[in-house]
C-alpha positions as CSV (number, residue, x, y, z in Angstrom):
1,X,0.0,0.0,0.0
2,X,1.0,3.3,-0.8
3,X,2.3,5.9,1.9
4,X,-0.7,8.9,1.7
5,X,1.3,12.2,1.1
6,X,1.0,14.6,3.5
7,X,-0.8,18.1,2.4
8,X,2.9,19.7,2.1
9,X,4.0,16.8,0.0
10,X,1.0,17.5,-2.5
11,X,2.0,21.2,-2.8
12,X,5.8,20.1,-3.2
13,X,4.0,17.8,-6.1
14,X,2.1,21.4,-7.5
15,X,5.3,23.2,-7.6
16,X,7.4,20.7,-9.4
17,X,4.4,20.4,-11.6
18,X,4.3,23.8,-11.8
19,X,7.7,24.3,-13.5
20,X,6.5,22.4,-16.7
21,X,3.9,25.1,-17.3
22,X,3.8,26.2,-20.9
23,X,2.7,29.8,-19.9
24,X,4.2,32.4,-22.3
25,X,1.6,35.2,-22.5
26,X,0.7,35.3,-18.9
27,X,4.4,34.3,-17.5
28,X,1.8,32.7,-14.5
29,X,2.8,29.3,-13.7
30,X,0.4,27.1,-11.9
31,X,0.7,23.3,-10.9
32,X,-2.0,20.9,-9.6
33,X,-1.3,17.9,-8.0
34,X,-4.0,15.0,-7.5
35,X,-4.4,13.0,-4.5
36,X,-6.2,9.3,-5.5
37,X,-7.5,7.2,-2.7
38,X,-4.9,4.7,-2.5
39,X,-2.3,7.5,-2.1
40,X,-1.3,7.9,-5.9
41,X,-0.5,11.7,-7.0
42,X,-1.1,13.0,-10.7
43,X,-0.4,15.9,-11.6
44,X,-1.0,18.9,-13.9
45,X,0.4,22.3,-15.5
46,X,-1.4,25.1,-17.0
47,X,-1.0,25.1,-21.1
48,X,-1.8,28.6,-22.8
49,X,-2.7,29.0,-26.1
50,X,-1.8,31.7,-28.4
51,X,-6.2,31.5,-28.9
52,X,-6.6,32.4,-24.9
53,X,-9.6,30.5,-25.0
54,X,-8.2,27.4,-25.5
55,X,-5.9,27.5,-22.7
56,X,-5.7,24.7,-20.1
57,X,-5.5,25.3,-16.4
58,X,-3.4,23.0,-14.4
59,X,-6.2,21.5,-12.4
60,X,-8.3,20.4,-15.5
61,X,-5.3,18.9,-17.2
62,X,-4.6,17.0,-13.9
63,X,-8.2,15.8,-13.5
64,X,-8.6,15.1,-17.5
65,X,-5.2,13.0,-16.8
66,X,-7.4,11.0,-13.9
67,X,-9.9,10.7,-16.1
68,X,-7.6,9.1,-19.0
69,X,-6.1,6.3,-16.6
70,X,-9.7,5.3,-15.0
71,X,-9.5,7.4,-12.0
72,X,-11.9,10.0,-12.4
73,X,-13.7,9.1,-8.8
74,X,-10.5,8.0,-6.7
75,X,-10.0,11.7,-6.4
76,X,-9.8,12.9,-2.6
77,X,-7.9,15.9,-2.5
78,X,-6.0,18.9,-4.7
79,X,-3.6,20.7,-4.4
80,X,-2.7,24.0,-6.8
81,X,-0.1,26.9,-6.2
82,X,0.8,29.4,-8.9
83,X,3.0,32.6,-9.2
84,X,4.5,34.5,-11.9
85,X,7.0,33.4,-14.3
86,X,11.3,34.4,-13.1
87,X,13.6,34.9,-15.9
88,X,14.2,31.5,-16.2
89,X,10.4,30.2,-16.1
90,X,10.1,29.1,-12.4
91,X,6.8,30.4,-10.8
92,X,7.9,33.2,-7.6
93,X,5.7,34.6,-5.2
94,X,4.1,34.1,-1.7
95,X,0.5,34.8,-2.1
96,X,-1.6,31.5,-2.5
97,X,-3.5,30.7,-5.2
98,X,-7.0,29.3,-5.3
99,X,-8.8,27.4,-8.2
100,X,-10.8,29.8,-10.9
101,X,-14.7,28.4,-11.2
102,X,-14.3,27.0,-14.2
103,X,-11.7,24.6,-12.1
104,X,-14.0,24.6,-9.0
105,X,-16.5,23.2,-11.6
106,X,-14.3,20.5,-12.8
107,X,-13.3,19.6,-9.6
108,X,-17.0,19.3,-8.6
109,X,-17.6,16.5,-11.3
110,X,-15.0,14.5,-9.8
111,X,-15.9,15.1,-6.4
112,X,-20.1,14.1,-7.2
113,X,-19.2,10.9,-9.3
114,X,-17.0,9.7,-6.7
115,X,-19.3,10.9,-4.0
116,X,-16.6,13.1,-1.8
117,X,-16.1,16.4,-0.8
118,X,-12.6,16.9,-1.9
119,X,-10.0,18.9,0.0
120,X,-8.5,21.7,-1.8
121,X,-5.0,23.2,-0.6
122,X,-4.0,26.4,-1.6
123,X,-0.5,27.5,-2.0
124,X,2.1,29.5,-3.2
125,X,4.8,29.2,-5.0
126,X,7.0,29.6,-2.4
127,X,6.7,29.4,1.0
128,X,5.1,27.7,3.6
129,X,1.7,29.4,3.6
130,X,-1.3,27.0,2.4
131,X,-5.2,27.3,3.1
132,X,-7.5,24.1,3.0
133,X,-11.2,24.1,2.3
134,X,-13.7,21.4,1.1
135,X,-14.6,21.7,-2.4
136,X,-18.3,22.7,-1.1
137,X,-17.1,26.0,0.1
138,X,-15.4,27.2,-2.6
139,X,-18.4,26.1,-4.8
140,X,-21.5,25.9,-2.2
141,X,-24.7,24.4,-4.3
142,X,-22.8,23.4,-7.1
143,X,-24.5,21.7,-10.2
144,X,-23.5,18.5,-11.2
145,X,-24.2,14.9,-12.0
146,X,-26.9,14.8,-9.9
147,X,-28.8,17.3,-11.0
148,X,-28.7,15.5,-14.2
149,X,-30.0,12.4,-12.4
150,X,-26.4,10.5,-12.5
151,X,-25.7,8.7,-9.1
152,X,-22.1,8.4,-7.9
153,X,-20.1,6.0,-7.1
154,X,-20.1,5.1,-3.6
155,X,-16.1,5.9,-2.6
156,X,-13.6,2.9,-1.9
């Protein structure tokens, strides 16, 4: 059985995530980092788009990458940091970073088919300063599956 990482070791996951961002019209850096339940961690980097709209954020790529190997509702926890770009493309910066709603939305998919209320630590891209929440207070009556009349998968 896998060791489960420890909140600190899932924002060490973000920030080495972080620095694979492909970020060259914001120069903001953000890394996500998936907890599963049996203590695996995917992760994800935003990828911009020279059409801004089709930009990725780092949380979506990490959930779509859950998604891709099967493990779309094995997802208990999150953690993202972000900062802007150095010289030398490594995200900087103190101030955490929360996910944006399209993110929060994604998130909430995952956390109704796999019937959790993820945790979601915030961080920054340096530092030791991170704030947890559940996934329902950053997105309190979300819409989801089961408003759609999907049932989810009972964790474990």
């Amino acid at each position: 059985m896998t060791e489960i990482p420890s909140p600190a070791e899932l924002i060490a996951a973000a920030r080495a995530a972080a620095r694979h961002a492909h970020a060259p019209y914001s120069r903001f850096a953000v890394g996500a980092a998936l907890l599963l339940s049996d203590g695996t961690v995917m992760t994800g980097a935003n990828v911009e788009n020279a059409s801004y709209g089709l930009s990725l954020c780092a949380e979506t790529v990490a959930v779509a990458s859950a998604s891709a190997a099967g493990r779309l509702t094995d997802i208990v926890a999150v953690a993202v940091i972000g900062g802007v770009m150095d010289a030398h493309g490594i995200p900087i910066g103190t101030a955490t970073v929360n996910p944006c709603g399209r993110c929060r939305q994604v998130l909430n998919e995952a956390a109704q088919m796999g019937g959790r209320d993820l945790i979601v630590h915030c961080g920054a891209a340096e530092g030791d300063a991170v704030t947890s929440y559940r996934l329902s207070e950053l997105l309190p009556d979300a819409f989801g599956p089961a408003d759609l009349g999907i049932t989810p998968r009972p964790p474990g």
